[in-house]
TORKOL-4160 file (C-alpha; in steps of 0.2 Angstrom, whole numbers, padded with zeros to 4 digits, m for minus):
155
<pt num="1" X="0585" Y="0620" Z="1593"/>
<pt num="2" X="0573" Y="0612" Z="1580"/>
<pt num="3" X="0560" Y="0602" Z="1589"/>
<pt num="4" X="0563" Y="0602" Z="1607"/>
<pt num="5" X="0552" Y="0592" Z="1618"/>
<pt num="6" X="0554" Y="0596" Z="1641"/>
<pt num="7" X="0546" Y="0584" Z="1650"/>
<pt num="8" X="0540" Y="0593" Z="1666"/>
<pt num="9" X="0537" Y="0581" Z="1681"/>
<pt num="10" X="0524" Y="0584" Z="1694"/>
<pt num="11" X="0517" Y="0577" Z="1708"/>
<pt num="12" X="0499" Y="0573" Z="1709"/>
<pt num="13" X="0494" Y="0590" Z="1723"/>
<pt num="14" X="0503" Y="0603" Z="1707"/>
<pt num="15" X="0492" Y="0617" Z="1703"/>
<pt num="16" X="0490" Y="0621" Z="1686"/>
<pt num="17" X="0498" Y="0640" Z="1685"/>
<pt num="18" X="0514" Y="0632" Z="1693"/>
<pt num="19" X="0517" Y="0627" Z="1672"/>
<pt num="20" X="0515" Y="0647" Z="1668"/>
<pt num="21" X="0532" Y="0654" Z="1669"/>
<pt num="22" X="0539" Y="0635" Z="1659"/>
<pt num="23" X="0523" Y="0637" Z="1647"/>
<pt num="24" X="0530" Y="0655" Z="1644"/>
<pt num="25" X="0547" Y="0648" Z="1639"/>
<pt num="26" X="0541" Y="0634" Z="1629"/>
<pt num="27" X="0531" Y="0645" Z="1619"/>
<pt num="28" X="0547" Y="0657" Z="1616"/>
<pt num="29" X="0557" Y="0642" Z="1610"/>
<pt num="30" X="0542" Y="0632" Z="1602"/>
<pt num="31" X="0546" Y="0620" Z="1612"/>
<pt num="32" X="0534" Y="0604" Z="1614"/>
<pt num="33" X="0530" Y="0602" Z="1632"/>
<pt num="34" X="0525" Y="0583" Z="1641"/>
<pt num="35" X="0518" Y="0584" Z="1658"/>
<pt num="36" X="0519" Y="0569" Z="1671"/>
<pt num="37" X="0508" Y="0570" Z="1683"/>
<pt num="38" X="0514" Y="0556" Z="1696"/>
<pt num="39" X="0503" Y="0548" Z="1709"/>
<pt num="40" X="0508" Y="0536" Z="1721"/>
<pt num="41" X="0496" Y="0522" Z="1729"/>
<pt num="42" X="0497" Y="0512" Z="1740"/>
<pt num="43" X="0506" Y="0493" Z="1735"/>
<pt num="44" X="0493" Y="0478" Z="1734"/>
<pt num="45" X="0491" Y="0472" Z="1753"/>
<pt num="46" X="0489" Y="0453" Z="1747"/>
<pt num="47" X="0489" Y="0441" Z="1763"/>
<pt num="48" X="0489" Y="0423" Z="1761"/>
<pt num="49" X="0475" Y="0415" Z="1771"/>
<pt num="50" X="0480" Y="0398" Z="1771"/>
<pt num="51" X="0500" Y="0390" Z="1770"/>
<pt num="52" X="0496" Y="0377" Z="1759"/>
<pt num="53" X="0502" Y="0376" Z="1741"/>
<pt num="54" X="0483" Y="0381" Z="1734"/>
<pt num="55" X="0480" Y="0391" Z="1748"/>
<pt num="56" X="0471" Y="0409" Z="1743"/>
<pt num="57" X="0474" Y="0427" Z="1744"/>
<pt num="58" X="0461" Y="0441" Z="1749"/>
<pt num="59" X="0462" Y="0458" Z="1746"/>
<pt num="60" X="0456" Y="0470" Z="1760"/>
<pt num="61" X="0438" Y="0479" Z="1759"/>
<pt num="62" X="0440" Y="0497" Z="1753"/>
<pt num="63" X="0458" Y="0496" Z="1744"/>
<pt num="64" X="0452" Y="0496" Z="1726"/>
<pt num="65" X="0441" Y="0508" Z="1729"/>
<pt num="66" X="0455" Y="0521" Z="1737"/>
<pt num="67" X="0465" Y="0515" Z="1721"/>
<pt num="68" X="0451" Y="0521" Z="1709"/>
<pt num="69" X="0447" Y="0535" Z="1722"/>
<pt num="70" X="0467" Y="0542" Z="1718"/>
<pt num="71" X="0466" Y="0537" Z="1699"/>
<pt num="72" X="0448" Y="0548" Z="1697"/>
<pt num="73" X="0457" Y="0562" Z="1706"/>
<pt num="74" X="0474" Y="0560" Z="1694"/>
<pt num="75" X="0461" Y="0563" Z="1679"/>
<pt num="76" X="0453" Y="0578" Z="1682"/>
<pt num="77" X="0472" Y="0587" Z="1689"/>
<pt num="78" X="0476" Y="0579" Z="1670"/>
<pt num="79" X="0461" Y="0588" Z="1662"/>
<pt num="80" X="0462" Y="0604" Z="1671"/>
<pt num="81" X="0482" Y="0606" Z="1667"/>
<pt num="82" X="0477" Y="0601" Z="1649"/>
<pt num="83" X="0463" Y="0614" Z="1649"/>
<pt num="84" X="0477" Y="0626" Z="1655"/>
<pt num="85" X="0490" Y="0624" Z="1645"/>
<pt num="86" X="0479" Y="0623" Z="1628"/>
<pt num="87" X="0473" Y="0641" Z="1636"/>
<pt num="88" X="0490" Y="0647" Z="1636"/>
<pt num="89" X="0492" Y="0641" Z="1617"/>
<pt num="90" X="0507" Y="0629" Z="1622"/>
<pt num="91" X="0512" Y="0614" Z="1614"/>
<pt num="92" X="0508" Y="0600" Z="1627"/>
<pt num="93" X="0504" Y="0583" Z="1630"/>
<pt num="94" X="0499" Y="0580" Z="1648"/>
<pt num="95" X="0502" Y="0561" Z="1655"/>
<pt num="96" X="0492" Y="0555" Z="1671"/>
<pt num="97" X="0505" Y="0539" Z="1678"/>
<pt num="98" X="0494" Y="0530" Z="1694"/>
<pt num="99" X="0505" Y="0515" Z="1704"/>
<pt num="100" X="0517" Y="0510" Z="1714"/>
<pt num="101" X="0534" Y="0519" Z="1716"/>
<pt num="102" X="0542" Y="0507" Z="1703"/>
<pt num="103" X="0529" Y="0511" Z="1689"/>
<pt num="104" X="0531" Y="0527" Z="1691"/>
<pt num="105" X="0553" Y="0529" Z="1691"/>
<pt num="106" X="0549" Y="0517" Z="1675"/>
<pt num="107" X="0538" Y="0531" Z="1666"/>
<pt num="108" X="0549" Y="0544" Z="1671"/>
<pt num="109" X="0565" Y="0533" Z="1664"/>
<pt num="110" X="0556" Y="0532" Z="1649"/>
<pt num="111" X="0550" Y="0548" Z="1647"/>
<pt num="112" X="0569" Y="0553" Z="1651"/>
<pt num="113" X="0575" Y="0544" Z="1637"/>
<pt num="114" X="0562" Y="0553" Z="1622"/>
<pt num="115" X="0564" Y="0572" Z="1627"/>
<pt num="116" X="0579" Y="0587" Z="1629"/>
<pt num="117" X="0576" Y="0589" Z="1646"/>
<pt num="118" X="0566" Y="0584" Z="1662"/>
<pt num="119" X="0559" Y="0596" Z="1673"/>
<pt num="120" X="0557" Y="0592" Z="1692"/>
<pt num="121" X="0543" Y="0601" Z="1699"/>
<pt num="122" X="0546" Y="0607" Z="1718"/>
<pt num="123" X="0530" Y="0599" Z="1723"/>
<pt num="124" X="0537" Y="0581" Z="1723"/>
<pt num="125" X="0550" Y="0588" Z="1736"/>
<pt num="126" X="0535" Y="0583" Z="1749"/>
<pt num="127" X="0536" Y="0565" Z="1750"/>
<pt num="128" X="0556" Y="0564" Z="1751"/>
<pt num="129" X="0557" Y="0543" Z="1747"/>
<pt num="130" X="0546" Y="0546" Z="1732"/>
<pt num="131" X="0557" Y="0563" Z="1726"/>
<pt num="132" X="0572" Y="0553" Z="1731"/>
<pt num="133" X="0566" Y="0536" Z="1720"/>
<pt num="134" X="0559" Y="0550" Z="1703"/>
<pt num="135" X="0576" Y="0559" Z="1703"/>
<pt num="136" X="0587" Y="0541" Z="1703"/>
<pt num="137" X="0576" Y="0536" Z="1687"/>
<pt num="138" X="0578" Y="0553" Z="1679"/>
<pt num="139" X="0596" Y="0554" Z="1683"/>
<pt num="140" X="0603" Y="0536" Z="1680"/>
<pt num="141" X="0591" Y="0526" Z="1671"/>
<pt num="142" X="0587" Y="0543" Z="1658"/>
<pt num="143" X="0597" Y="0550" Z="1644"/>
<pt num="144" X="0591" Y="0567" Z="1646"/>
<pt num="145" X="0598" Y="0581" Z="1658"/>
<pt num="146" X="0588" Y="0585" Z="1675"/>
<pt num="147" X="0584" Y="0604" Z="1677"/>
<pt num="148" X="0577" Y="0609" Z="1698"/>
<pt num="149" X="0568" Y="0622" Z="1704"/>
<pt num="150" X="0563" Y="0628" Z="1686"/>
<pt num="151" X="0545" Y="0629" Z="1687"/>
<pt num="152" X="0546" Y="0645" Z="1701"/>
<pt num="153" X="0556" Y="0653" Z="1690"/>
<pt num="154" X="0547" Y="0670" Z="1681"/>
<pt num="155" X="0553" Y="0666" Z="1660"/>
């Protein structure tokens, strides 16, 4: 097939040679390879202080800097799988997606929708309520296929 594009999926604790045996295979096929790497944080804790119509909000101490902490952390996993795939030689564009768990089944609907294929990485099978949320988007609210288990699999 002429210009095929797999969007692997990954969860923010993937190591970079879990893309060797896919990199392999995209390489074989000249295949395009986009890499999401999905981290969750934690929703905005926003509690009203008063109960009046102008009453204020207030954002708890240390909350943005968790959020920033997580989002710093996304960007060098992005830049070390980068580094490794350009090492490799492969064709790939790697995407670090940071929010809650309806941001990120929205860019993995999306993404669904501009590839062949979407790969699950097995990694995401930690956090169940997140895998369970990513594979509803890619299977429903995505054109393309869903592919399981492919990134432990020697090409």
């Amino acid at each position: 097939m002429q210009n095929l594009t797999l969007t692997v999926v990954l969860g923010v604790d993937a190591q970079p040679n879990q893309l060797g045996p896919i990199s392999q295979v995209a390489q074989a096929h000249s295949a395009h390879l986009i890499v999401l790497l999905l981290s969750e944080v934690p929703p905005v804790p926003v509690y009203s202080i008063g109960i009046v119509e102008l009453s204020s909000h207030s954002l708890p101490t240390g909350w943005q800097a968790d959020v920033d902490a997580a989002r710093e952390a996304l960007a060098v996993r992005r830049e070390k799988m980068s580094q490794y795939l350009a090492d490799q030689g492969t064709s790939a564009d790697v995407r670090a997606v940071c929010g809650e768990v309806s941001g990120l089944r929205n860019a993995v609907a999306r993404a669904g929708l501009t590839c062949d294929a979407l790969v699950m990485g097995d990694d995401l099978r930690k956090d169940e309520r997140l895998f369970d949320d990513i594979m509803h988007a890619a299977l429903f609210d995505s054109a393309a296929p869903v592919v399981l288990n492919a990134t432990n699999v020697e090409a």
